[in-house]
MARVO-30123 format. One record per residue (C-alpha): residue number from 1; residue in one letter; x, y, z. Coordinates in nm, 4 decimals. Layout:
// residues N
num:residuo:c1:c2:c3
NUM:A:X:Y:Z
...
This chain:
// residues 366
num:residuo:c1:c2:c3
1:X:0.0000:0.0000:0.0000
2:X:0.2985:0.2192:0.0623
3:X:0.3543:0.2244:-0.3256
4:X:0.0039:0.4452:-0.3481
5:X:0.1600:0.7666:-0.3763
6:X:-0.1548:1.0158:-0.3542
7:X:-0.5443:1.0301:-0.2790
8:X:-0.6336:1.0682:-0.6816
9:X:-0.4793:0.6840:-0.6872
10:X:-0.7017:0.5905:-0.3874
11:X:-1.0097:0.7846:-0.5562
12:X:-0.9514:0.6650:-0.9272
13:X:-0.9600:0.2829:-0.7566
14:X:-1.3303:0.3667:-0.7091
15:X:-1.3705:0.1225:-0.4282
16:X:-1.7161:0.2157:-0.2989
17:X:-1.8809:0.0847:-0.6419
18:X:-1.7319:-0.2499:-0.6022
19:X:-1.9846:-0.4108:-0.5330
20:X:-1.9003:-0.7905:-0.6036
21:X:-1.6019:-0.7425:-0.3956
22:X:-1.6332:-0.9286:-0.0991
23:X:-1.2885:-1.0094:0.0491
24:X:-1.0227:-0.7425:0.0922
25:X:-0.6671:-0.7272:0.2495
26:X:-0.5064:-0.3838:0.3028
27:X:-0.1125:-0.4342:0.3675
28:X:0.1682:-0.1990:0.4178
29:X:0.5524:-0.3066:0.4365
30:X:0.6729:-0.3662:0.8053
31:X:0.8616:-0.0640:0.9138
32:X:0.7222:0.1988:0.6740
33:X:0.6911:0.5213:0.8913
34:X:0.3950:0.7542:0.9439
35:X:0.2995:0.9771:0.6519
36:X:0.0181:1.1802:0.6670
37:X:-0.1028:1.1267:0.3171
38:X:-0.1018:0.7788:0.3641
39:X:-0.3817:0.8583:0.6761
40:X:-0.5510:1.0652:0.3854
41:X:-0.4932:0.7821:0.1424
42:X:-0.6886:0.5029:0.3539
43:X:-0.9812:0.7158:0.4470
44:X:-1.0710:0.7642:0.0665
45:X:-1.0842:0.4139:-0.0070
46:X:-1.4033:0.3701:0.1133
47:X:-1.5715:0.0360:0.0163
48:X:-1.8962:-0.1038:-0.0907
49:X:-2.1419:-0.1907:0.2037
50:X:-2.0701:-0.5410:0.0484
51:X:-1.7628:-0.6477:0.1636
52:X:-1.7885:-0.9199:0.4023
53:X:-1.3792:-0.9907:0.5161
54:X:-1.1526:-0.7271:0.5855
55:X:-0.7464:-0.7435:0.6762
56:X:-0.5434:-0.4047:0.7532
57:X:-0.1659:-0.4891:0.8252
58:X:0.1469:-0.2821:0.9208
59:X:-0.0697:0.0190:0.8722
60:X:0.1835:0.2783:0.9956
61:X:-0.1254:0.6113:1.0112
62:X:-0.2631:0.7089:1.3744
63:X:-0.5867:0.6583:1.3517
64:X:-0.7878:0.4626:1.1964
65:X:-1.0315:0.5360:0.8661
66:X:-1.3628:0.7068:0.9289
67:X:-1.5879:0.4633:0.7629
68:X:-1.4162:0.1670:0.9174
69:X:-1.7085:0.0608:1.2259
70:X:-1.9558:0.2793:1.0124
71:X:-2.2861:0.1451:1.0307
72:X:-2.3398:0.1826:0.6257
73:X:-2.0579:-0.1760:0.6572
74:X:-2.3434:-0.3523:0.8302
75:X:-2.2170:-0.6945:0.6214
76:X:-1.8746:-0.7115:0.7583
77:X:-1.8173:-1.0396:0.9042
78:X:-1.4756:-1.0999:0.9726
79:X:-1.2036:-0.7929:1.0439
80:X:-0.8129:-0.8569:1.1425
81:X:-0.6058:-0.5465:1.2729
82:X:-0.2326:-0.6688:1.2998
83:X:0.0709:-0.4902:1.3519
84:X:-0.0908:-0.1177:1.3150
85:X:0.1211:-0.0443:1.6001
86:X:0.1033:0.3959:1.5940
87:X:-0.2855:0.3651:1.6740
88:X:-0.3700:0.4143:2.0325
89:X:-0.7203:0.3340:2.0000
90:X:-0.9565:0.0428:1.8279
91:X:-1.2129:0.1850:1.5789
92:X:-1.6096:0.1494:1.7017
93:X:-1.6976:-0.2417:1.6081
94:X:-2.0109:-0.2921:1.8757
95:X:-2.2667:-0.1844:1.6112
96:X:-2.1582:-0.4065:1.3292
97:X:-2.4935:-0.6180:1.2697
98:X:-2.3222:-0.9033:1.0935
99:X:-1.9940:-0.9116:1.2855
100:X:-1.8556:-1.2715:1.3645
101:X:-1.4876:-1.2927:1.4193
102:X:-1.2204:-1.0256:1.5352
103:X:-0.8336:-1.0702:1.5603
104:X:-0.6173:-0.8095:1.6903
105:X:-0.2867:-0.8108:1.7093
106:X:0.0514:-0.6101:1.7344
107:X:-0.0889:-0.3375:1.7959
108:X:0.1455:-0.2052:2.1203
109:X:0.0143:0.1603:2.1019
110:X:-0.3332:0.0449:2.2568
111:X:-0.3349:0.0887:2.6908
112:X:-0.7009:0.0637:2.6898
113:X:-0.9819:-0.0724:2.5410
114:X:-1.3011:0.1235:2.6327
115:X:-1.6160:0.2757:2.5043
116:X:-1.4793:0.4073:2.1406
117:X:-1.4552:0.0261:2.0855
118:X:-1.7912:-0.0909:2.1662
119:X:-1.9643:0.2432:1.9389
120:X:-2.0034:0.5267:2.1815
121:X:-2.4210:0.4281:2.1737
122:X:-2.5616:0.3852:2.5464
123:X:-2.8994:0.4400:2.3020
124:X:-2.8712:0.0855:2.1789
125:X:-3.1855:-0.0669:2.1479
126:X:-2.9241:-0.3741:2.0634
127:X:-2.6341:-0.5382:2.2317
128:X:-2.2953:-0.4554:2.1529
129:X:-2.1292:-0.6907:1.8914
130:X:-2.4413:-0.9037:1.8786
131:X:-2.3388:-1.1485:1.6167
132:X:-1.9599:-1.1674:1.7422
133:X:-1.8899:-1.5719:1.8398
134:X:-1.4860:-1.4880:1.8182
135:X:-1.2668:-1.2105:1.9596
136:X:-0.8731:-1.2647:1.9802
137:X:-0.6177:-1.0348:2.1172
138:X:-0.2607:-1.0887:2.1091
139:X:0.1058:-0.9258:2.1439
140:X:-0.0048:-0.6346:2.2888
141:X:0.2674:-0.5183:2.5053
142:X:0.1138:-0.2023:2.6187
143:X:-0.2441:-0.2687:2.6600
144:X:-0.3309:-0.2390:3.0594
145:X:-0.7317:-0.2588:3.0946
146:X:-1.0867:-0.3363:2.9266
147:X:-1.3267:-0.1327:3.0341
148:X:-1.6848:-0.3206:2.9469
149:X:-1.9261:-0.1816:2.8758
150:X:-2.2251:-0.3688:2.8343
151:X:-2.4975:-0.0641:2.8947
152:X:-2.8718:-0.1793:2.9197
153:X:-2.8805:-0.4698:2.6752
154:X:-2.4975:-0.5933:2.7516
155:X:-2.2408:-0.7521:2.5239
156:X:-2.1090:-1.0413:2.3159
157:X:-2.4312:-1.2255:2.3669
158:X:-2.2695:-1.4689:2.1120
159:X:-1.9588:-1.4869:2.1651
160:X:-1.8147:-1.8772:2.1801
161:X:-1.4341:-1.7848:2.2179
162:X:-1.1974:-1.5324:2.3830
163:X:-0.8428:-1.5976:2.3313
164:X:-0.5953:-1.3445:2.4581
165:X:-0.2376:-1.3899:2.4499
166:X:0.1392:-1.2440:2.5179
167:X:-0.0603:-0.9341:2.6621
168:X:0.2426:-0.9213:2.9459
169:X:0.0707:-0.5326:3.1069
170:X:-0.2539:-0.6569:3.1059
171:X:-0.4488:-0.6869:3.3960
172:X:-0.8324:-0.7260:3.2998
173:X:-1.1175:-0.6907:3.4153
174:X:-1.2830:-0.9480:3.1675
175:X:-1.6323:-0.9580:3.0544
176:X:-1.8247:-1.0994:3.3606
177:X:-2.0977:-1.2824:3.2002
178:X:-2.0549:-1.4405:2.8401
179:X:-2.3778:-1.6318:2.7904
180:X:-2.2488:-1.8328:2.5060
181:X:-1.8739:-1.8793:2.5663
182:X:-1.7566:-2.2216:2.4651
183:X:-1.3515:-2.1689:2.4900
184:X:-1.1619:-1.9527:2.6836
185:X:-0.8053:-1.8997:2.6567
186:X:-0.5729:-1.6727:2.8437
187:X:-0.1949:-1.7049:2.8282
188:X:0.1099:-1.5014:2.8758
189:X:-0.0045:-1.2461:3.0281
190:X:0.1407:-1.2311:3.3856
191:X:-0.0404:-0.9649:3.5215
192:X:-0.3703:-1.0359:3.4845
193:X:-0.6403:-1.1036:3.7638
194:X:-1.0042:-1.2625:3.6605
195:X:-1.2728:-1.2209:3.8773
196:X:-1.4899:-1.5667:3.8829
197:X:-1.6603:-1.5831:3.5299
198:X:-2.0247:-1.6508:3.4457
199:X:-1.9628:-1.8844:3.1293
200:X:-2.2648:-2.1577:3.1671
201:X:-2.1573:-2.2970:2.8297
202:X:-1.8177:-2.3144:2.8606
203:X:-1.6221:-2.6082:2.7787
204:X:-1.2662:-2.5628:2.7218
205:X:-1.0389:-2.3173:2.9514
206:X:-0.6803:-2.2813:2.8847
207:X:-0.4583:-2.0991:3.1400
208:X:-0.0615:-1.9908:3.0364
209:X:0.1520:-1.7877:3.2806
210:X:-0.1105:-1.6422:3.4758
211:X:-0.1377:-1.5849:3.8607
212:X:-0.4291:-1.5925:3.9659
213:X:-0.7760:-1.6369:3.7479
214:X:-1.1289:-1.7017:3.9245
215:X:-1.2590:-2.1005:3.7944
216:X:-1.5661:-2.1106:3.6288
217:X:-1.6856:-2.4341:3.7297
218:X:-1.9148:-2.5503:3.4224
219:X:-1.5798:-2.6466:3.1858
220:X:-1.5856:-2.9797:3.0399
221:X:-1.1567:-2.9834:2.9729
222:X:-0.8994:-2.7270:3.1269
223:X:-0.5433:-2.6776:3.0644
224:X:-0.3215:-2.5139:3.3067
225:X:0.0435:-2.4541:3.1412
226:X:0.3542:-2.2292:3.3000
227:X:0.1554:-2.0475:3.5557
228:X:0.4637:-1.9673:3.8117
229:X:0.2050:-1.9365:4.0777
230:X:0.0702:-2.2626:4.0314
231:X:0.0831:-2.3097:4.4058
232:X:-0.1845:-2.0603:4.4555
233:X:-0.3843:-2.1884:4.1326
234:X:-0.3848:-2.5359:4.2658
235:X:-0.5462:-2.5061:4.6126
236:X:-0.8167:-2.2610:4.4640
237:X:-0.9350:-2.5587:4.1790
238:X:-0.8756:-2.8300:4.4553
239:X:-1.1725:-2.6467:4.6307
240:X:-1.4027:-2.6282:4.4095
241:X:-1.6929:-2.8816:4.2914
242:X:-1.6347:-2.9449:3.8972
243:X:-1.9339:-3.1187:3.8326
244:X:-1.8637:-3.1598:3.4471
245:X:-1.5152:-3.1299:3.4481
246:X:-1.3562:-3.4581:3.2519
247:X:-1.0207:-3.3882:3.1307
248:X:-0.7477:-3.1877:3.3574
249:X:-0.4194:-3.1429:3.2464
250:X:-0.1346:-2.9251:3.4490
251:X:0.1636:-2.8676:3.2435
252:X:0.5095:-2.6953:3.2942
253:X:0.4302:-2.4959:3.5712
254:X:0.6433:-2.4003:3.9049
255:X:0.6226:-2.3692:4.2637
256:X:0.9109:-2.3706:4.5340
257:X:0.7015:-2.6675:4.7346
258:X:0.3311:-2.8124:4.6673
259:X:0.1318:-3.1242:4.8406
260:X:-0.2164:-3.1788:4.6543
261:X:-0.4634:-3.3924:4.8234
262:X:-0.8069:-3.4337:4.7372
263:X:-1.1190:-3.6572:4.6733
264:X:-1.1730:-3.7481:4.3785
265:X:-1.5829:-3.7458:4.3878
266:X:-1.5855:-3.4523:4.5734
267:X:-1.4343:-3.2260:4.3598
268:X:-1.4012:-3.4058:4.0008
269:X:-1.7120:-3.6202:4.0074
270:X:-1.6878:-3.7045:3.6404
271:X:-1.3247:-3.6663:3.5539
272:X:-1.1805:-3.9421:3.3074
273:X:-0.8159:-3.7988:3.2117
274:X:-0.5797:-3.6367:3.4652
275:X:-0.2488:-3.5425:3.3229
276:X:0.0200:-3.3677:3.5441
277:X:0.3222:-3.2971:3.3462
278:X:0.6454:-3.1328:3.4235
279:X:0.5060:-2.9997:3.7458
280:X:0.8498:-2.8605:3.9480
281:X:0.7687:-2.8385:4.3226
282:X:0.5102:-3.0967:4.3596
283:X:0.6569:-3.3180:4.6386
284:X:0.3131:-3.5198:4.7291
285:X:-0.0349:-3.6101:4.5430
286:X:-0.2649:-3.8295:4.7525
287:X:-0.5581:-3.9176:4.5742
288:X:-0.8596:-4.0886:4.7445
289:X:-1.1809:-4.2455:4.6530
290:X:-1.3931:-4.5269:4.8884
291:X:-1.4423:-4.8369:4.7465
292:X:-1.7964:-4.8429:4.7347
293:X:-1.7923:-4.5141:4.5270
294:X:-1.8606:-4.5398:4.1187
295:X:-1.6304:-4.3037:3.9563
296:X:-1.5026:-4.2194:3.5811
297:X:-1.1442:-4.1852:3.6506
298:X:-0.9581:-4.3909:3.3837
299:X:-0.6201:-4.2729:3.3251
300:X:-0.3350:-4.1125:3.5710
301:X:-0.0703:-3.9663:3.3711
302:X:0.2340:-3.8082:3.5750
303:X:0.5598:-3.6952:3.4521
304:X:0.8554:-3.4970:3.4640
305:X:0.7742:-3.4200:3.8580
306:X:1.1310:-3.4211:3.9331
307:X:1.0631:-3.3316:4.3689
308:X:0.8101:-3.5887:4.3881
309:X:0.8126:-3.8413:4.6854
310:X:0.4945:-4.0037:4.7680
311:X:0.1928:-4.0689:4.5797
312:X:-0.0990:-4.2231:4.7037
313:X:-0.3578:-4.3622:4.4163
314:X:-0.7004:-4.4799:4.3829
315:X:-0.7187:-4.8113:4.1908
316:X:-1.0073:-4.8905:3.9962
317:X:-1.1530:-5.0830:3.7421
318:X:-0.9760:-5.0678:3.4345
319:X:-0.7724:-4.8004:3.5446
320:X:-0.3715:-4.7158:3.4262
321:X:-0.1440:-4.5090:3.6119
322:X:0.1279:-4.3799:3.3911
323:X:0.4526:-4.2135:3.6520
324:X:0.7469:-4.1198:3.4339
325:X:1.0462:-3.9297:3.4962
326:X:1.0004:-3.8698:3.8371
327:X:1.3403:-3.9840:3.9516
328:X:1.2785:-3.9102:4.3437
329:X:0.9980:-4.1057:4.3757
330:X:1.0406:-4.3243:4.6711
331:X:0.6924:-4.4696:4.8065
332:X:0.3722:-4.5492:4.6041
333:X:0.0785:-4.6666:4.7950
334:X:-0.2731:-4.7914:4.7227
335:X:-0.5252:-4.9641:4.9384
336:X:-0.8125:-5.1316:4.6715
337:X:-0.7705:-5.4427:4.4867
338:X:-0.8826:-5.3420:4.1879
339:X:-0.5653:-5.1880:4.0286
340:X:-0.5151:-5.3294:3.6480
341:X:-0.2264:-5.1993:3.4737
342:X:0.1054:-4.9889:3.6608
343:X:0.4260:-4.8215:3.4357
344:X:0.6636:-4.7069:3.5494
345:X:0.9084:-4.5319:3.3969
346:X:1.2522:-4.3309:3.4652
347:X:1.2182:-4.3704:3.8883
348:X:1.6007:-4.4283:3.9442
349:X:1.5638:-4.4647:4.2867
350:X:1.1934:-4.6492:4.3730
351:X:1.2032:-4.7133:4.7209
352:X:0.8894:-4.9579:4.7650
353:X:0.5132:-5.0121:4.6649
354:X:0.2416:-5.0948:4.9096
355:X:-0.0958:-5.2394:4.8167
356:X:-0.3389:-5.4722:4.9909
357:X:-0.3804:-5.7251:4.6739
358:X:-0.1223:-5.6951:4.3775
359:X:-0.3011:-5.7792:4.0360
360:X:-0.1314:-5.5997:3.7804
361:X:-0.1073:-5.7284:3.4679
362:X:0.1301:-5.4396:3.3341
363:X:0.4768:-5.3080:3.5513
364:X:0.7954:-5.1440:3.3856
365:X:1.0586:-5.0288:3.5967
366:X:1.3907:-4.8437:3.4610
């Protein structure tokens, strides 16, 4: 786009009568500096209310094109802002009928996201971005807070996934209640404290490098990865009833000394997958269950747990227990008899298992 040299180019392109253009991808060169004309340039090439896809990349200008949030674009469907990193503020989406998916990215001259970005209407008769079912932010070094606001008839009633990533300033608050929201992810972004989410439909939660997020407790999977405050993560989900909750997986995280013990029908009532993966810190995980109890619990996986001791299982029908890598292991214990299949793998220095009857029909040791 750099190579359009003056606003009789962007007029003589005669964008606006388009009208069978659809899909459209704006791109500048990555480093071109700010030009005035080029501001001038953009806001000319106003498009035809067709246009359903829109892309605007490495636009060096400050501010962003008049017409761009305009209702007169009500058939916009799917905009990506990336690497427009001079603008300080997003342009007014909330109004966009026919809006589905946002990504915005790169754009380190944002610090807050606010009212210009939801439309400036508290007239609404409608919600804001009421057709929007994905929003995305990422690599926005700067950005610092999201002010929401919802007004009388609220926001993103849609809205089936927030991802927001390497946003290391950022410290929310998030949308409380997101009616529809199937996946959430959050990662890299150190700073950032979520109050406890109303997501009914969630299903999928993903947590990266975060300290300390409120658990919605309706999630189907989660995925906890590199949170260096994993020891006050832990405790919090240990607490909690999960009703629906069936696959947990804690990965590459860090603690200076962590002892997890918990039921597992009290808290994960339907879990079938547990997964605990490079977990540095974790010196004990007692796991209990009585006998009598039914439960869905099918598969143990632990590895890479490099301070951990002791483990006490639950053995059920049917059930493996993967431990690998854990090389100061030195006591496993279980008390049912129902125990199937046991591998073990990389515990240098096993000290001794305990169990009350020994069936199991599968046991490496290296």
């Amino acid at each position: 786009m750099e190579n359009v040299v003056g606003v009789e180019d962007a007029l003589q392109a005669n964008m606006k009568d388009k009208k069978y253009l659809d899909k459209l991808s704006l791109n500048w060169s990555c480093g071109i500096s700010h030009d005035a004309i080029q501001d001038d340039i953009l806001n000319r090439l106003i498009h035809h209310p067709n246009l359903k896809k829109l892309s605007i990349q490495h636009y060096p200008g400050l501010t962003f094109p008049d017409w761009l949030g305009d209702g007169s674009f009500s058939n916009l469907m799917s905009l990506q802002l990336s690497y427009c990193g001079n603008y300080l503020i997003l342009p007014p989406l909330g109004q966009l009928p026919c809006l589905e998916h946002i990504e915005i990215f790169g754009m380190k001259g944002v610090v807050t996201v606010g009212s210009e970005f939801y439309g400036n209407s508290s007239s609404s008769l409608h919600p804001f971005f009421p057709s929007l079912q994905t929003l995305s932010f990422s690599s926005m070094s700067n950005w610092e807070k999201w002010l929401c606001c919802g007004g009388r008839h609220g926001e993103f009633p849609r809205l089936q996934k927030l991802s927001i990533w390497r946003c290391p300033k950022f410290t929310g608050e998030l949308p409380i209640h997101l009616p529809s929201l199937k996946e959430l992810s959050l990662g890299n972004c150190p700073q950032l404290l979520v109050p406890t989410l109303n997501v009914p439909a969630a299903s999928r939660f993903f947590l990266r490098s975060l300290y300390k997020v409120g658990l919605p407790t309706t999630l189907k999977s989660r995925s906890i990865s590199d949170c260096t405050k994993v020891d006050l993560l832990l405790p919090e989900l240990f607490r909690c009833h999960h009703p629906v909750l069936e696959n947990l997986s804690i990965n590459g995280s860090t603690c200076d000394s962590l002892s997890l013990s918990f039921s597992i029908l009290d808290i994960f009532p339907r879990l079938t997958d547990f997964q605990i993966n490079d977990l540095k810190g974790l010196e004990e995980l007692c796991i209990s269950i009585s006998e009598e109890d039914p439960t869905s619990l099918r598969r143990l996986r632990i590895e890479g747990c490099p301070n951990l001791v002791y483990i006490q299982l639950p053995a059920l029908d049917s059930m493996c227990h993967e431990i690998c890598k854990s090389s100061k292991l030195r006591l496993l214990t279980h008390t049912h008899s129902s125990l199937q299949k046991l591998h073990l793998r990389g515990i240098f220095k096993f000290g001794s298992t305990t169990n009350s009857h020994s069936r199991w029909t599968g046991i490496c040791k290296h």
